[in-house]
N, C-alpha and C positions, 0 to 999 in steps of 0.2 A: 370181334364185336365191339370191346372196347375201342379199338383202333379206329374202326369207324364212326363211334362214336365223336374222338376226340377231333377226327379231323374235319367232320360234320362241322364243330362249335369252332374250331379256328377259321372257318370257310366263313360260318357263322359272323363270325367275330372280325374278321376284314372287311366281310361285308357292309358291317355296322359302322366301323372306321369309315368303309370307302364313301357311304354316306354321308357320311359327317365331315369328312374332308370337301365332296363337291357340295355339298350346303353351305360351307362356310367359303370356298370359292366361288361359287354362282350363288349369290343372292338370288336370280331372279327365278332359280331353276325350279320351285314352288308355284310358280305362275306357268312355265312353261310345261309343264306336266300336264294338270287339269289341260292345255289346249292341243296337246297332240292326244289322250285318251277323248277328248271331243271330234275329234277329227276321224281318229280308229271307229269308236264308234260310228258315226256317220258312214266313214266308206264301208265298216262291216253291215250294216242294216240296210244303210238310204244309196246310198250312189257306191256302188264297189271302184275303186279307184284302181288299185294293185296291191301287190304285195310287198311294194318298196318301204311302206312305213315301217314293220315289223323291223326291215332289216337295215334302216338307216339307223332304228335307235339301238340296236345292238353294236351296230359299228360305233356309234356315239360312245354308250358304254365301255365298250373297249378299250376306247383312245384316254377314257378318263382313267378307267385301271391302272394302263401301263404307265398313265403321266404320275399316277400317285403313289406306285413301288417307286419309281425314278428319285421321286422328290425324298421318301423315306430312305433311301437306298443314301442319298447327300446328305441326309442331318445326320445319320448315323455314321458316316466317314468323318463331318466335321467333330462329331463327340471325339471319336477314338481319336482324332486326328491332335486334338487340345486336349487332349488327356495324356499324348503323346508326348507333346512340348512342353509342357508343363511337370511333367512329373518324371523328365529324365534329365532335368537339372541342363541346360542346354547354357553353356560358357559362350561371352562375346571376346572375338579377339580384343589380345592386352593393348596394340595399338588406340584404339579411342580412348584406353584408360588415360596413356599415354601422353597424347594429346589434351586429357582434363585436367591432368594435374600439371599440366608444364602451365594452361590456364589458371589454373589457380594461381602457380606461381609468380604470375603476374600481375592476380587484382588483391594479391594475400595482402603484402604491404600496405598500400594506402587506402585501401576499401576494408576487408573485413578486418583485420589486425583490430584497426581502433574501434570498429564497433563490437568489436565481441571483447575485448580488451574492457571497455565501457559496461558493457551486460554482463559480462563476470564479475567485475570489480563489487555493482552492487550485489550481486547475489552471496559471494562469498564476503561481505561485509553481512548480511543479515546470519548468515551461517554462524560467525563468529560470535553474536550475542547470546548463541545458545550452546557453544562449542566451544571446551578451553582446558587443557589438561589441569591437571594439580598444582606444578611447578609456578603457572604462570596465573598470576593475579587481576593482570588486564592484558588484553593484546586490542590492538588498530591495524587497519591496513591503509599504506601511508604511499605501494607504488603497486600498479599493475601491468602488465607488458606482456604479450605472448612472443612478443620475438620476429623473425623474419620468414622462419620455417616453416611453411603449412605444412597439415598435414597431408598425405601420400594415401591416394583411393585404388581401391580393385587392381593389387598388386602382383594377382591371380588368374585377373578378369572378372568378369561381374554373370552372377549363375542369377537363373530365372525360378524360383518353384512359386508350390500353388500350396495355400495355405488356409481352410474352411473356403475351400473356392473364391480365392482372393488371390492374385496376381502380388509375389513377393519379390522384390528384387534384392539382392544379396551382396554386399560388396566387403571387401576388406577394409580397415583403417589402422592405419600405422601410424602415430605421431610422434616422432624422437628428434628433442630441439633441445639446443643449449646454447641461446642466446635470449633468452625467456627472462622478465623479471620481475619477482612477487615479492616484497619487503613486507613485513611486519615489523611492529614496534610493541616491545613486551615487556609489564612491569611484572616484574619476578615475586612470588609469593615465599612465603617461610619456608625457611629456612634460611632459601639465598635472599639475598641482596644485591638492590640496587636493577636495570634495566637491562635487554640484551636485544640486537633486531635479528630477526631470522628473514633468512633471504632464499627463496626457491629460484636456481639457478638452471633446470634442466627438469624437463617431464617427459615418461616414455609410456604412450597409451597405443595396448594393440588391442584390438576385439576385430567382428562380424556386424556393421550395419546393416541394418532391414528397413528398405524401404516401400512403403505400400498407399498406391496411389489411391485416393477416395473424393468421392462427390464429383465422378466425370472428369476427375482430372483437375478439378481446381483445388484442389492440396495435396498433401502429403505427410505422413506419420513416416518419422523415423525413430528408432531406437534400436540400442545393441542387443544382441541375440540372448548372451549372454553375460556376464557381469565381464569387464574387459581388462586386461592386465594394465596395471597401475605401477609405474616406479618413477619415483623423486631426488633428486639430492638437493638437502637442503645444507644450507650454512650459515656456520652462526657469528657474532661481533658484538661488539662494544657498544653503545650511545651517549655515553657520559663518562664522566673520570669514578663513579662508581657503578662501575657494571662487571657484567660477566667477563670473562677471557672470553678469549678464542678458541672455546670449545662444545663439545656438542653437550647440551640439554639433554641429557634423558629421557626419553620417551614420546621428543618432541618430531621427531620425523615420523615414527610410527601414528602419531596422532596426525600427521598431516593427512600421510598418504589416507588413514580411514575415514578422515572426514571427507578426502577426496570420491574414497571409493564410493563410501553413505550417498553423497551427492548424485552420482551418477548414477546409482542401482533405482532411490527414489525415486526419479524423473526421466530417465528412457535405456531402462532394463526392461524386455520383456515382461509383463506384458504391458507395461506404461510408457505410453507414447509421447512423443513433442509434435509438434504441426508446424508446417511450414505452407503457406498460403501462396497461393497463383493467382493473384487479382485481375479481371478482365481488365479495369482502369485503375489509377492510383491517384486518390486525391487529394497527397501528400499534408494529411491529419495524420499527428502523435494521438491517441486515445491514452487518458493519464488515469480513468476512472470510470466507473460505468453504476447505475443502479439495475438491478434485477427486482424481479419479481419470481421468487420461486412456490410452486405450487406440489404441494406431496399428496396424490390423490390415494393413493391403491399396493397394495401387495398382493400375490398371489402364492401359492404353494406352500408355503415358509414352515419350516420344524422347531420345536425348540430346543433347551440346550439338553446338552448330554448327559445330565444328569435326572433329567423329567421330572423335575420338581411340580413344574406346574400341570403337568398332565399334557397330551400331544390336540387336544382341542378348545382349552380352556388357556391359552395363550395374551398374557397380554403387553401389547406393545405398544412402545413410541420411535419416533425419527427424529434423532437433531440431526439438523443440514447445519452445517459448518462453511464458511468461506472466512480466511485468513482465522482473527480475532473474532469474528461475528459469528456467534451462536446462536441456533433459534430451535424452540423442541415442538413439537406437535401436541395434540392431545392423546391420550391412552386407549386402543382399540383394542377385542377381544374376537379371538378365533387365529383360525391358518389361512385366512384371506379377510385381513383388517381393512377398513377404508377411513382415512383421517380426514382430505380433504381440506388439508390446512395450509395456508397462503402465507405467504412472510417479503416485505420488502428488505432485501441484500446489498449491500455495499460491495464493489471488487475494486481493488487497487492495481491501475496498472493496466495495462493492454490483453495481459490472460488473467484467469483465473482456475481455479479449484473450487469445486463446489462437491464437498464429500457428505454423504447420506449415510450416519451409523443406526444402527438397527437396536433398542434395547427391549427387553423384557423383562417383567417383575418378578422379582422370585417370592418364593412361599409363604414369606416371612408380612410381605406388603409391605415393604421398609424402604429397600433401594434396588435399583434397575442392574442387569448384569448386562455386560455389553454381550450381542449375540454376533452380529458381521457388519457389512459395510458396502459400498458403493461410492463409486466418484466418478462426476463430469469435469472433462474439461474444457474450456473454452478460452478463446482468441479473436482478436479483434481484428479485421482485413482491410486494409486499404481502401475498398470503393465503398466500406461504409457499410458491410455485414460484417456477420459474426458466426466461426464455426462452431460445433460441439460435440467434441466426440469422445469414447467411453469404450471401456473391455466390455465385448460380447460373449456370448455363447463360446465356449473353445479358445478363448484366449481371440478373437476375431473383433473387428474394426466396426462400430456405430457410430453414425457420424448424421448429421444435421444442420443445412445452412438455412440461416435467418437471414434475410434478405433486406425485412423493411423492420425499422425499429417500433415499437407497439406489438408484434405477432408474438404469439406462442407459440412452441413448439412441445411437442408430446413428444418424450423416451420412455421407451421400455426397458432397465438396465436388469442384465443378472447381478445377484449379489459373490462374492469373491468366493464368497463356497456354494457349488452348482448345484448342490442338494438343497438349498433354500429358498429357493422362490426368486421374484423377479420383483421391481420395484419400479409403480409410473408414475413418473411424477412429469410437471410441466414449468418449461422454463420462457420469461419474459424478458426482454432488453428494453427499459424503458427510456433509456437515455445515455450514451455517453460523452464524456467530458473529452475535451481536446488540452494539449499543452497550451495553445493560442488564447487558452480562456472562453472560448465558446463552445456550446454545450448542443447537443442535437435537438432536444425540445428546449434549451435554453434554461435551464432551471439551475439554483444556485446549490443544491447539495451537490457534493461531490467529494473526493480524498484523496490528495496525492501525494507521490511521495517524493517529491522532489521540491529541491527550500529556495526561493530566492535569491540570488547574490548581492543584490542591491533595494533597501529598503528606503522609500522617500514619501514622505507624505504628497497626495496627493490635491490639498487645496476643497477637498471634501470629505462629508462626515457619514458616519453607519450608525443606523439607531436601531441597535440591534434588541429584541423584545426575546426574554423567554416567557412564553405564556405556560404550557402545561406541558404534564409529562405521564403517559399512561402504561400502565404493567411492569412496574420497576419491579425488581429484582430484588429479593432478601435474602441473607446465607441463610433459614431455614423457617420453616413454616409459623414457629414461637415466635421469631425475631421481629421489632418495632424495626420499622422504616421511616427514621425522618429526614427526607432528602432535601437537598439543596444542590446549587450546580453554579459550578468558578470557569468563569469565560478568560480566552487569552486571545489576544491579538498582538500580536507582536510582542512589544514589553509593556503593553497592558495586561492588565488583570484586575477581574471584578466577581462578587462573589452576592447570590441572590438569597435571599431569608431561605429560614429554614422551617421547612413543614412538618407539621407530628404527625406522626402516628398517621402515613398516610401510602398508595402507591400508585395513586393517579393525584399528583399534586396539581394545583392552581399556585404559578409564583406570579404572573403579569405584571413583572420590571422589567424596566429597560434602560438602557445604558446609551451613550453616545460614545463612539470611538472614532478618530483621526485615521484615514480609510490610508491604507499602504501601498505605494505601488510594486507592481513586481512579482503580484500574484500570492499575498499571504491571504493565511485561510486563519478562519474561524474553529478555534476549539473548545468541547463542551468536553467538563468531566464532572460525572454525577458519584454526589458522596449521600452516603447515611452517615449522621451524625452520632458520634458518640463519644461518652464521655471520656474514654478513653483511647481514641484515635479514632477520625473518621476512618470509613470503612467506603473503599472506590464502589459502586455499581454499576460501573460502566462511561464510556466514552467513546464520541465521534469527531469527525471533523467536516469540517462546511464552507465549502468554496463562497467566495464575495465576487467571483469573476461572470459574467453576464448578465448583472444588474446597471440598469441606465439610469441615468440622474434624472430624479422625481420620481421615481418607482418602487415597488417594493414586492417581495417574495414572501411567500408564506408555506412554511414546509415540516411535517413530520422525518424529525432524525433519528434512526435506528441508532441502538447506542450498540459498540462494539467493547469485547471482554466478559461479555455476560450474556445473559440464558435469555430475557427478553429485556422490553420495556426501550419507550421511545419516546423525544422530548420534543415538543411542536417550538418554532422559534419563526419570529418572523424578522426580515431586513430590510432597510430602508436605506437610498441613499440617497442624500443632498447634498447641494455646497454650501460649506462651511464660510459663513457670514464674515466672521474674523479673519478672513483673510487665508493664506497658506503657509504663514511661518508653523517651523515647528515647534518654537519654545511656547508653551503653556504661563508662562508670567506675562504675555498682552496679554490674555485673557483676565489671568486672577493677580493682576499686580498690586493690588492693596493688600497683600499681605501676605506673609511665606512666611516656612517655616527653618529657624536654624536650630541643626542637628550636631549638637556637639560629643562624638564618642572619643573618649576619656581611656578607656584603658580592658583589659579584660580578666578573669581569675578563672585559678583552676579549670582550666581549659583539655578538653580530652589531647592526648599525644599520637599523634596521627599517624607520627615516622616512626621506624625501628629503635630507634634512639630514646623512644620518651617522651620527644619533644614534638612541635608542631612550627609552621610557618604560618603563622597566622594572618590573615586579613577579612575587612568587614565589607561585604556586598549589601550595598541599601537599597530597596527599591519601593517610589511612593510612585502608586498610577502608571503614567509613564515612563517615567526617570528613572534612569541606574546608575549608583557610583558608589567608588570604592574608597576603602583607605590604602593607603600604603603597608608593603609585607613587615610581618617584624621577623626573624631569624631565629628560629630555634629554641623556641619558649613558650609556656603554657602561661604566663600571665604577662601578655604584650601591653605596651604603653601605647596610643595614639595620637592622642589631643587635638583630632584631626575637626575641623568644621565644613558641616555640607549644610546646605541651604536649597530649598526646593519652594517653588510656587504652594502657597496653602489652597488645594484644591479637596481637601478633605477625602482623598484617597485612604488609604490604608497606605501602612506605612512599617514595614518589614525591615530586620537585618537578618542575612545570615551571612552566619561565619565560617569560614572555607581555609583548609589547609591548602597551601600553592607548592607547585610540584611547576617544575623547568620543563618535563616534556609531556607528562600525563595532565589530564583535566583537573583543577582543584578537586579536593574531597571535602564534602559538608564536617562540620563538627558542630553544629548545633543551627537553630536558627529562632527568632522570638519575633513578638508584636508589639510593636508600642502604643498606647491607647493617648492620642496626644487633645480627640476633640474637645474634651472636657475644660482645657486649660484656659485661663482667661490673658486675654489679650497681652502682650509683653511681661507677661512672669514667667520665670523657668524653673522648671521641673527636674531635680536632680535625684537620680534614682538607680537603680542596680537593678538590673530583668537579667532573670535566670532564663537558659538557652532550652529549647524544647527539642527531643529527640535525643538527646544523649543524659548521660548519668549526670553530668556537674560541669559546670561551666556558666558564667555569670559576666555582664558586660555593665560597663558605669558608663553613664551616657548624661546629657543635661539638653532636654528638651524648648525651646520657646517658639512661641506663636508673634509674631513681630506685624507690626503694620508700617506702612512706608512713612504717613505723616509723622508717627513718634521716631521715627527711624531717620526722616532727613533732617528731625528737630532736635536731634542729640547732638552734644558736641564731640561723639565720638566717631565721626565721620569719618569715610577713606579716602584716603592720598592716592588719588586715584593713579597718579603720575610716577609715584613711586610704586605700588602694585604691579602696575604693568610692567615697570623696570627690573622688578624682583622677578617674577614670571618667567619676562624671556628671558633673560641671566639664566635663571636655573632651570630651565629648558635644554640653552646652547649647551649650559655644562654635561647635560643628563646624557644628550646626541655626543657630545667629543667620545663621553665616558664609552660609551656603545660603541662606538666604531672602535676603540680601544681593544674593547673586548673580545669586537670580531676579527681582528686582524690578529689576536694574541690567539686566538682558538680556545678562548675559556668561556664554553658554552653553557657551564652549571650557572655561571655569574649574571649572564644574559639576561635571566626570565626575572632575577630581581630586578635590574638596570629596567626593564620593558614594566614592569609595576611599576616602578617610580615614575616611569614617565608618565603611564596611563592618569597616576595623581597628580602631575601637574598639570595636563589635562582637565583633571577634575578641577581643579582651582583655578585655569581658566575658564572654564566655564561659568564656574563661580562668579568670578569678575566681570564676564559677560554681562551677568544676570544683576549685580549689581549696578553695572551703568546703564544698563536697560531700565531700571527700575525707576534712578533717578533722570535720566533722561525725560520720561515720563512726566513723573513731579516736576522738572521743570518746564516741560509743553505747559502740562496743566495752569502752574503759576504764572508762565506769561501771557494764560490765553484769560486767567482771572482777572488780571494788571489790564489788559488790552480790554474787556468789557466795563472793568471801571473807569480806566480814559476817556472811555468815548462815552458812559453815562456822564461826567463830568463835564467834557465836552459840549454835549447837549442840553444841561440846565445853566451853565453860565452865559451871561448876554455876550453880543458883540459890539465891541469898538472900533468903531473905524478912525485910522487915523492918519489926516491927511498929508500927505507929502509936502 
């Protein structure tokens, strides 16, 4: 009874399918029905026709049956058929591998070599600002080279599986090279002394690539399977007459190889992928920068922590979204499915980004957040001018989303890293990116790159850059006074805006004029709270000058980066500068400058091992920067040096820098000199203590000079002898140096390369002095020349006759 029960319902239940199969096949078969039962009827009542109707539509029926087991009987082969090939690991012959890598070996050299040579270089330079053993005090990276040898693919052959129903391709990667070469340059910390360079000479990386194709084929995530065997030989040497031997560093190859390993595991170890893009066209743009628009609407599921402090329903959270430096937090929601809803415009440097989503919750206390999990997108910038973004799913499985047109948003649903938490939607916007060429996609002038100029030249026009306001600045804690203020640099400018009290939406509306650079310098904002015992940063951005046209100007809210929120509206303007396109700032303000005479230094902090220090003074007013000459070995150096600068009423800075032959000087103090006060041609002789270190004090004799009392002295310059002096001890300084390089005493060098850079500075000097008086004498003979000819014109004329 049951048996016929069950087979009633599956008879039942085909029937209902087979239904549904020829409805969704014949559309029209709803219309055809009602006209053959009008027809049945008719011949059964009114006209008897035959018996063929009954039996045409049973034949009909039938044909549709057997067509719809047919069709069921092929989808069900294709399942088991691709469940088949898929899940028994199916090997391509090694030949095509064969064939790929002998290709490779062909475009290794001149094609990828130097661009991935290039793209490592800087990545493993940012690594090293945050990675550095004990031993070593400072390190650089000074060479990079992968060598000749690419690496060697699917040595095996290349296996197919299926992965959350995702097509996985599988290949081996062997890279074992030793003509490879990584130089560092390393100043040794205590104990040892003196420099040593470390040299990666050979790298051996074996792992399992996974490659998995996404978005119809126009990219690709790869990453290794598993974290992939790593081995290095590194070697070590000399750089000066005091460094290390020729022996291994302690713990410095182990710290290679794991900041190698760290590197790799972060960025494409399962389950974090890299992309590689298939563009239909390429419209050969660098993208150097991009702004977003990130939106966090929604969680769902979410528990809290493991210790239930807050209870499993009374939860409450926030989301900082992080990309690079740039932090931003939402507001605080309550429950296991919060809704924030909160918007933030994003900086991303570079052509990818990271955009990571941390989860926090309040504990019991109501004081501070505990971190609870996390989430992150990634994205990339594609040649024909879209933008991927893709993200760990469900099972460790591939999410992925192309943006096509810049303005749209796009909606993800991400899981959080622990799959017992909930899920996270938030929405992401491209509002613009920046190209290296300097043009921008909606053409707007924020932007951040990270790449510097090689050639700075003024352009012949001028940027009147305004900071107007700045809202939701940032305080280290809820008690704490904000009084902000914010110092602009452009180039070797620098300028620095009033300071606000007690404030976090300030009003500063100054603005500055700056001599506009070519080459693609950017504009940098850094905002400080004031206080009396060292300002305190709130944060900083930076702001491209590149797609701004002459007469025009831009007006733009800057997200500031290094902190929690708060954003400073600026606006730019650029014209041509009237004055002309020289660079020296004395046409403009040549009635008067300032000569800076530093005298000597005390009690100066000891920078070297020894005690001692190599002192010298970095001056810089406005735009100008110069130095004194080093002095050798001494905390209280003699100078007597004189510099001279256009009196533009800049600010007017020294600092003092210990000089090192192969590392960057080191500060050892730095001070302001307050010169506006002073009245015209008297000097100011005074002693200013150095700020930021314990003791150290500079004698210096300040005056405010004007050109008339200056070319009415009699102590005038031999202009002819000046210049004699100059180049003299120029040639001498050039003999000395090529002395030195041909004897191989390269400690001696970086003094010889100071000296010169001061004679330099004192030609310069001398520039600026004949420029001055050049001037005064235009001026004088254009006075002479409208008295002659007033003269001219009131006395009579005599003629007189031949």
């Amino acid at each position: 009874m049951v048996k016929k029960r069950l087979t009633r319902l599956f008879s039942t239940k085909e029937m209902v399918d087979l239904i549904n199969k020829i409805m969704h096949d014949k559309p029209l078969l709803p219309f055809l029905i009602p006209l053959f039962l009008f027809a049945w009827m008719i011949e059964r009542w009114l006209v008897p026709f035959s018996n063929w109707v009954p039996l045409t539509a049973a034949v009909w029926a039938t044909i549709q049956y057997g067509r719809f087991q047919r069709l069921e009987l092929i989808e069900d082969l294709n399942r088991k058929w691709e469940q088949l090939i898929l899940y028994t690991a199916p090997v391509t012959p090694i030949e095509p591998c064969a064939w790929t890598n002998k290709l490779l070996m062909e475009v290794w050299p001149n094609f990828l070599e130097p661009k991935l040579s290039r793209k490592f270089f800087s990545t493993v330079e940012r690594r090293l600002k945050y990675k550095r053993p004990k031993l070593i005090e400072k390190i650089e990276l000074q060479e990079f080279t992968l060598g000749l040898s690419p690496p060697i693919l699917g040595q095996r052959g290349v296996h197919w599986i299926s992965s959350n129903n995702q097509k996985v391709m599988r290949l081996g990667f062997d890279w074992d090279t030793n003509d490879m070469s990584v130089m560092f340059l390393a100043k040794l910390a205590k104990p040892l002394i003196g420099t040593a360079r470390i040299v990666i000479n050979s790298i051996h990386i074996q792992g399992d690539l996974l490659l998995i194709p996404i978005l119809d084929g126009q990219a690709i995530v790869y990453s290794f399977e598993s974290a992939p065997q790593v081995r290095i030989n590194v070697a070590f040497g000399g750089a000066s007459a005091q460094s290390l031997p020729s022996t291994e560093l302690p713990g410095v190859s182990s710290w290679l190889v794991k900041l190698l390993q760290e590197t790799i595991s972060k960025t494409m170890v399962e389950p974090r992928r890299l992309c590689f893009s298939l563009p239909h066209i390429d419209l050969h743009k660098k993208a150097t920068g991009g702004i977003l628009s990130i939106s966090v609407h929604s969680a769902s599921n979410l528990t809290g922590s493991s210790n239930g402090s807050n209870g499993s329903t009374r939860l409450n959270t926030v989301v900082e979204v992080e990309i690079g430096d740039l932090m931003r937090k939402t507001g605080m929601s309550e429950g296991l499915n919060p809704v924030w809803d909160c918007n933030f415009n994003m900086v991303v440097h570079g052509e990818t980004g990271l955009i990571k989503f941390n989860l926090y919750e309040l504990d019991s206390s109501g004081v501070k957040f505990n971190y609870l999990t996390g989430c992150e997108i990634k994205m990339k910038y594609v040649a024909d001018n879209s933008t991927i973004f893709w993200a760990i799913g469900e099972r460790n499985s591939v999410i992925a989303k192309h943006l096509e047109e810049i303005g749209k948003e796009i909606e993800m649903i991400i899981p959080f890293e622990d799959s017992n938490t909930g899920q996270l939607r938030v929405g992401v916007r491209v509002k613009e990116w920046q190209y290296a060429d300097g043009t921008t996609s909606v053409n707007s002038p924020l932007a951040s790159y990270s790449s510097i100029p090689s050639i700075q030249s003024r352009t012949g026009r001028k940027l009147k850059v305004s900071v107007l306001e700045g809202r939701n600045l940032s305080v280290k804690d809820k008690f704490s006074k904000c009084d902000p203020f914010v110092k602009l640099h452009y180039g070797k400018a620098a300028y620095k805006t009033k300071v606000m009290s007690r404030t976090t939406n300030p009003h500063w509306e100054e603005t500055f004029e700056i001599d506009e650079i070519s080459g693609g310098e950017y504009l940098k904002l850094k905002c400080f709270n004031s206080d009396r015992f060292g300002d305190e940063s709130i944060g900083s951005a930076r702001v491209s000058t590149e797609g701004i046209s002459e007469g025009s100007s831009r007006e733009v809210w800057v997200p500031l980066e290094k902190t929690e929120s708060g954003e400073v509206r600026v606006r730019i303007q650029l014209f041509k500068n009237e004055d002309g396109d020289k660079g020296s700032s004395s046409v403009r303000y040549g009635d008067r400058w300032i000569e800076l005479v530093i005298i000597e230094g005390r009690d100066l902090v000891g920078a070297d091992l020894s005690g001692t220090s190599d002192p010298f003074v970095r001056v810089q007013y406005g735009n100008t920067k110069k130095r004194t000459k080093v002095i050798s070995k001494t905390v209280n150096p003699y100078w007597n040096q004189t510099l001279q600068f256009a009196d533009t009423g800049s600010q007017l800075s020294l600092y003092v820098k210990d000089h090192n032959a192969l590392l960057p000087a080191v500060s050892i103090g730095q001070c302001t000199v307050d010169y506006q006060t002073l009245p015209i041609n008297q000097t100011s002789d005074r002693w200013v203590p150095l700020d930021g270190v314990k003791t150290g004090q500079i004698h210096i004799q300040i005056t405010r000079k004007s050109k008339e009392l200056e070319t009415s002295s009699e102590n005038k310059l031999d202009t002819a002898s000046e210049a004699h002096k100059v180049s003299e001890q120029m040639r001498g300084i050039v003999r000395k140096l090529k002395g030195l390089v041909e004897e191989g005493e390269w400690e001696s060098v970086g003094m010889v390369v100071s000296e010169l850079e001061g004679c330099e500075d004192a030609q310069e000097e001398y520039m600026e002095v004949l420029e001055r008086e050049r001037n005064v004498l235009v001026r004088k003979i254009g006075e002479l020349g409208h008295e002659l000819l007033g003269r001219s014109s009131s006395a009579p004329v005599n003629l007189v006759p031949l």
